[in-house]
C-alpha positions, -999 to 999 in steps of 0.1 A, spaced: 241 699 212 209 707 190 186 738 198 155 735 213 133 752 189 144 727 160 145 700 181 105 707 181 105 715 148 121 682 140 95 663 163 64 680 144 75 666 111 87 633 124 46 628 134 36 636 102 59 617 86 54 583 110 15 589 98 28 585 62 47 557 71 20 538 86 2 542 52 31 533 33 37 502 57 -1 486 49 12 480 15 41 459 26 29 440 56 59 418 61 81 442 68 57 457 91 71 436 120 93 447 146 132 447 146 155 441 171 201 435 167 215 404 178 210 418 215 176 422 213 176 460 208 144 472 192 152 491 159 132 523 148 125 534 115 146 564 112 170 583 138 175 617 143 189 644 165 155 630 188 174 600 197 201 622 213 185 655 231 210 649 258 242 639 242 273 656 250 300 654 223 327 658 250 316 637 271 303 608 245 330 610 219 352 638 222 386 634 200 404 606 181 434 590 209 415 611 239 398 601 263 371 585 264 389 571 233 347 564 216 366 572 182 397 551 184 428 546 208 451 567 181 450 603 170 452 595 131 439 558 134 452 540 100 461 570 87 490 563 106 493 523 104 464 502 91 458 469 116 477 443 118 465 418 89 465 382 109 458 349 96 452 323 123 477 292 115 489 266 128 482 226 120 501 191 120 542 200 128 561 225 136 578 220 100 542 221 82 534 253 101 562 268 98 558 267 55 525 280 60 538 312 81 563 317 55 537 316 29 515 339 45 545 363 51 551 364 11 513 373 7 517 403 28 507 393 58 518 419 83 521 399 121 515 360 133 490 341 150 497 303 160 473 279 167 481 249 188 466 215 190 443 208 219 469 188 232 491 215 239 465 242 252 458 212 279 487 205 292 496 172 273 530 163 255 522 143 223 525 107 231 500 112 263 474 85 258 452 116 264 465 135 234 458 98 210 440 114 181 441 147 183 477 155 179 480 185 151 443 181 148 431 217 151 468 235 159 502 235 159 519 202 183 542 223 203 557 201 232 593 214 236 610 241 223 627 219 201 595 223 184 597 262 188 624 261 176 610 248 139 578 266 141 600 300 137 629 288 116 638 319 91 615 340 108 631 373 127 610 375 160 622 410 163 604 419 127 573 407 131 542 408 159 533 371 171 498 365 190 499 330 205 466 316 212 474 299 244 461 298 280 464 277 308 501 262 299 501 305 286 533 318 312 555 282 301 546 288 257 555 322 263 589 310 286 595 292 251 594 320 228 618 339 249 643 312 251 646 311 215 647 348 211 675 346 238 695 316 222 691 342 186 709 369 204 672 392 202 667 409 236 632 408 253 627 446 244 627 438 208 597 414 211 567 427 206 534 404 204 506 387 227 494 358 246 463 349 251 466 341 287 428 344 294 415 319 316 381 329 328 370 325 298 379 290 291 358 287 325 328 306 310 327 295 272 360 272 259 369 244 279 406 245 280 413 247 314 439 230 334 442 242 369 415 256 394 411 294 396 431 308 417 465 296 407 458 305 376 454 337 380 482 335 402 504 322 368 486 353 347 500 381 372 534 360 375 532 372 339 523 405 339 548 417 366 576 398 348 567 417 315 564 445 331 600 445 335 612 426 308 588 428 276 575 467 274 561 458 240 546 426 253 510 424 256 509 403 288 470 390 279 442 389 253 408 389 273 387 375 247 353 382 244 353 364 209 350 327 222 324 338 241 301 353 213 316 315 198 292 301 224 260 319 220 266 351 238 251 386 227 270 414 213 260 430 247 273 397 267 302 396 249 312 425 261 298 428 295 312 390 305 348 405 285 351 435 306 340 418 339 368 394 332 389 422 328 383 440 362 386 405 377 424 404 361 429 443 372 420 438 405 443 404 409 470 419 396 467 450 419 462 426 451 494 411 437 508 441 444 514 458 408 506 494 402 481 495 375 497 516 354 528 494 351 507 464 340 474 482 325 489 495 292 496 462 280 464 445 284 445 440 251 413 423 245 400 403 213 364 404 196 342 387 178 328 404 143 292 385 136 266 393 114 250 425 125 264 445 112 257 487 122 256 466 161 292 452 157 305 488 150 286 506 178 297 476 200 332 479 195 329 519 203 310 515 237 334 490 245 362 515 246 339 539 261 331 518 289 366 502 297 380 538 301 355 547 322 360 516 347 396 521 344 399 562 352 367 559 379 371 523 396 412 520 390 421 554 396 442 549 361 460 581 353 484 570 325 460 577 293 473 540 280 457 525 310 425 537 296 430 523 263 408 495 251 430 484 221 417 450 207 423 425 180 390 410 160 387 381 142 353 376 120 327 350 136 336 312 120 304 299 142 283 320 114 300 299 84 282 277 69 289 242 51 264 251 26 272 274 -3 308 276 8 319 303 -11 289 328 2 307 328 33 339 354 14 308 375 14 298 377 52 337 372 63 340 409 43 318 427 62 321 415 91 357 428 84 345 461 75 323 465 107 359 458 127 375 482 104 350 511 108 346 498 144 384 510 153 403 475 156 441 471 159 443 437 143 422 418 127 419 379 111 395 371 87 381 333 87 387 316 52 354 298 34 362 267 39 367 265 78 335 249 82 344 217 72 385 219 79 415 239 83 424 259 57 433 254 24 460 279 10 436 292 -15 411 296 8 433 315 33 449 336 5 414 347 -6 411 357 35 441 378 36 430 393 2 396 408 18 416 423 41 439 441 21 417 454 -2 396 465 32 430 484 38 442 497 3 412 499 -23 378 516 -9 386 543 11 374 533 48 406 539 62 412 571 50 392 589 78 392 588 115 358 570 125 343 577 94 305 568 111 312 587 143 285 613 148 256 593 132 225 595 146 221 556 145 254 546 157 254 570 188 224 561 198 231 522 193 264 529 213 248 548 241 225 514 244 248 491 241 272 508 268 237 514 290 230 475 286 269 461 293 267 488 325 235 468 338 252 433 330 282 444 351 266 458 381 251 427 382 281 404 386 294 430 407 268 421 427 275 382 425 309 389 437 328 396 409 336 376 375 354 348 394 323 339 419 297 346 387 316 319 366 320 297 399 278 300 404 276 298 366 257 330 357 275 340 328 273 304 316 234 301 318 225 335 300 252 325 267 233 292 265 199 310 271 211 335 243 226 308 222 192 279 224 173 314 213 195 322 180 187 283 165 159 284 174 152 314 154 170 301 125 149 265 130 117 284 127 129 304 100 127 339 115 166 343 108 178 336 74 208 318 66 213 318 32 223 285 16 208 269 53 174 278 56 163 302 24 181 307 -14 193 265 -10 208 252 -46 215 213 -44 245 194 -61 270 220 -46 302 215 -65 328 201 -41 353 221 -26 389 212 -22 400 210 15 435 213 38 435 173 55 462 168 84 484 137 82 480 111 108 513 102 103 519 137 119 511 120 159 537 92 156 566 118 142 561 136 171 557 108 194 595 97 181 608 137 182 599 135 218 617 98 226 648 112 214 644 143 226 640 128 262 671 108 255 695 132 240 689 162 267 705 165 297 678 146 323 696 154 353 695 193 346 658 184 337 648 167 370 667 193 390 644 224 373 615 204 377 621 201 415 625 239 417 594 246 402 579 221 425 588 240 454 586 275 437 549 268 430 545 258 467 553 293 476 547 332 466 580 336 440 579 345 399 575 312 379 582 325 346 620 331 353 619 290 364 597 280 333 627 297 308 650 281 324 629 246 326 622 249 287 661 255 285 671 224 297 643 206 271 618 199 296 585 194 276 551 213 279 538 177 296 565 176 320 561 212 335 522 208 332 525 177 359 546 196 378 516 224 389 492 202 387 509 180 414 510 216 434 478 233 422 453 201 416 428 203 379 394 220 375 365 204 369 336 225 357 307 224 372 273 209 354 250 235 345 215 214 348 
């Protein structure tokens, strides 16, 4: 790509300018150190065509929508449509949510993303004694579609993109949705949105995990072969490297321990007996955007690098959508601080940006006030705002990868995708993803990676400002979101009239089915619509597979 003559040229001046530098350097010996990303990638000075003697623009980056889709998985990226402007809600009721997706609507949000209460992402109806406490506590209390029913009241599900942050109870939330798109008149085709559906990472980094491993991946290709026929605007799963980064991880582990997950759910699926370009152009993953920020960027590019190569080389892929890495990014609430509040506007907007010039599809950005509480509607209107002037006012979505071609950034990518490579041939090695988590690898190097980053920020060596350098005292209070506990014992009495209005028979007779369906090899999902039909609740189901499957206990990692 560069000719040899200049490229010695180039190298002459560079020695005589590092001598310069050295002298330059003695008069600011604090900034002498070394510097390294997030990873642990050392940092030079300066870059230059040096950095890439060997890079091959085909090869590397080639086009915009091409393979190996470096620049972005569309030919005129927001030129065309900017992402999807998300704001993660979802708290107390149905009814209280529901005001709050209507709100964001009117603020121009462009597409949905519900939260549920832990409750519900367990497996629990509302009135378990499990649940006492933490009903509508961080989510949404969804526990029949009754309560589905509210949460999208007004709203046209065949208007707007809904993700659904959901996993082991994933297939049966999902079974809800359609039911009331089918009891609207709206067919399946005119849905368009995502589940979660990702459960090896609730194994690795989350914690919200019902049933052992296998059948739960047996419930996640239930999925994708029933949208595969049914939902062709559907993405069937969201493997989510961004709860992992949550936990500690790397920008490199992130995506390494993302990806391996994701061959882990190809290769299921496949065994499963589904060709892999029915199922493979509906996958989508979701990222984490932290604090560093030129790493972020070249770490969502070599992610789309590498997943096209696994899926072309390993998968035999020959659909180009197979190939595509399209992701949705939401900006990193484990780097908000309770301090200074309001400087954390500041590091939600570019971590936004580094998604934006990074290539995302979607993207959320965290309000300031989420390290103490949900939301406030000022503080999640001021969220949405970053994002749309990201998209409208200054100009980094009028070009196609705007940073593609930089010295820096190519040769960050190139080490990033070099570093992920190594991680993955390494749980290759182990087995695969599934026997890594089960020997808990990926577990030990996030908390190794996460004990490292405090430390660094206990001894000082990384700044947070308002936490450990620039700290004011007598902060003016903010004012915060606070959930009702009134909002448990209104849905503990929704759910005793519900169980004594519906039709218990029809219940009981569904629940059997699914008891023996689960027992052998047939589609659940078709059972689960018609189980949430007749008003059987999340809880209710949930018992159901575990009675058939058994629960997962993690192992302890000493």
């Amino acid at each position: 790509m560069f000719e040899k003559d200049k490229l010695e040229q180039l190298h002459k001046r560079k020695v005589a300018w590092g001598k310069t530098l050295e002298k330059t350097l003695g008069k600011n010996p604090e900034r002498k150190e070394q510097f390294f990303t997030d990873s642990k990638i050392l940092l030079d000075t300066i870059y230059t065509p040096l950095d890439l003697i060997n890079f091959d623009y085909e090869e590397k980056l080639g086009l915009p929508g091409e393979y190996p889709f470096t620049r972005g998985v569309q030919h005129n990226m927001y030129r065309g449509r900017l992402f999807t402007m998300r704001q993660y809600a979802g708290y107390g009721n149905a009814e209280e949510t529901n005001k709050r997706f209507h709100y964001l609507l009117e603020q121009g949000q462009t597409g949905l993303s519900v939260a549920f209460d832990l409750p519900t992402q367990l497996g629990y109806d509302s009135d378990h004694p499990l649940s006492r406490g933490e009903v509508g506590k961080v989510g949404v209390a969804i526990d029949s579609l009754q309560d589905m029913e509210i949460l999208f009241e007004g709203i046209p599900l065949d208007k707007v993109t809904t993700s659904m942050t959901i996993n082991s109870p994933a297939a049966i939330i999902l079974s809800m949705y359609l039911a009331l798109a089918e009891k609207r008149g709206i067919p399946f085709a005119k849905l368009s949105g995502t589940i979660q559906n990702d459960i090896l990472k609730e194994y690795v980094a989350r914690g919200t995990y019902i049933f052992p491993p296998e059948p739960s991946m047996r419930l996640i290709t239930d999925i994708f072969s029933f949208s595969g026929k049914h939902l062709p605007s559907w993405n069937t799963i969201s493997i989510s490297g961004y709860h992992i980064r949550e936990a500690g991880s790397t920008a490199v582990q992130e995506i390494a321990f993302t990806l391996a997950n994701g061959i882990a759910y190809v290769d299921a699926a496949i065994k499963a007996g589904l060709d892999v370009d029915q199922f493979a152009p509906r996958l989508s993953f979701f990222f984490n955007a932290h604090l560093n920020f030129f790493e972020e960027i070249a770490k969502f590019r070599a992610a789309r690098r590498v997943w096209a190569r696994i899926m072309k080389e390993r998968f035999g892929a020959a659909n180009p959508r197979s190939m595509m890495l399209r992701f949705h990014t939401q900006t990193a609430g484990c780097t908000l601080t309770a301090q200074q509040p309001l400087v954390n506007i500041i590091r939600v907007a570019f971590q936004a940006l580094s998604a934006c010039l990074g290539g995302t599809q979607s993207l959320h950005t965290n309000s300031y006030d989420e390290a103490f509480s949900l939301p406030s509607e000022h503080a999640v209107s001021i969220a949405l705002r970053t994002q749309q002037v990201l998209g409208y006012e200054i100009g980094v979505t009028d070009t196609v990868d705007p940073l593609g071609g930089a010295y820096f950034i190519e040769y960050l990518t190139d080490k990033i995708e070099e570093e992920v490579m190594n991680y993955i041939i390494r749980i290759d090695e182990l087995g695969g993803a599934v026997k890594a988590i089960e020997e808990g690898f990926m577990q030990q190097e996030i908390h190794q990676s996460a004990y490292e980053y405090q430390k660094e920020i206990e001894n000082g060596k990384r700044v947070v400002i308002g936490l450990n350098k620039f700290v004011t005292k007598d902060e003016e209070p903010i004012k915060l979101a606070k959930s009702s506990p009134a909002v448990e014992e209104y849905q503990k009495e929704k759910l005793k009239k519900l169980r004594q209005e519906r039709n218990n028979e029809k219940v009981t007779a569904v629940l059997n089915h699914l008891y023996n369906a689960a027992q052998s090899s047939e589609n659940l999902v078709p059972i689960f619509i018609e189980a949430v039909k007749a008003y059987a609740t999340v809880g209710e189901i949930c018992n159901v597979l575990r009675d058939v499957f058994g629960e997962y206990r993690q192992q302890v990692l000493l």
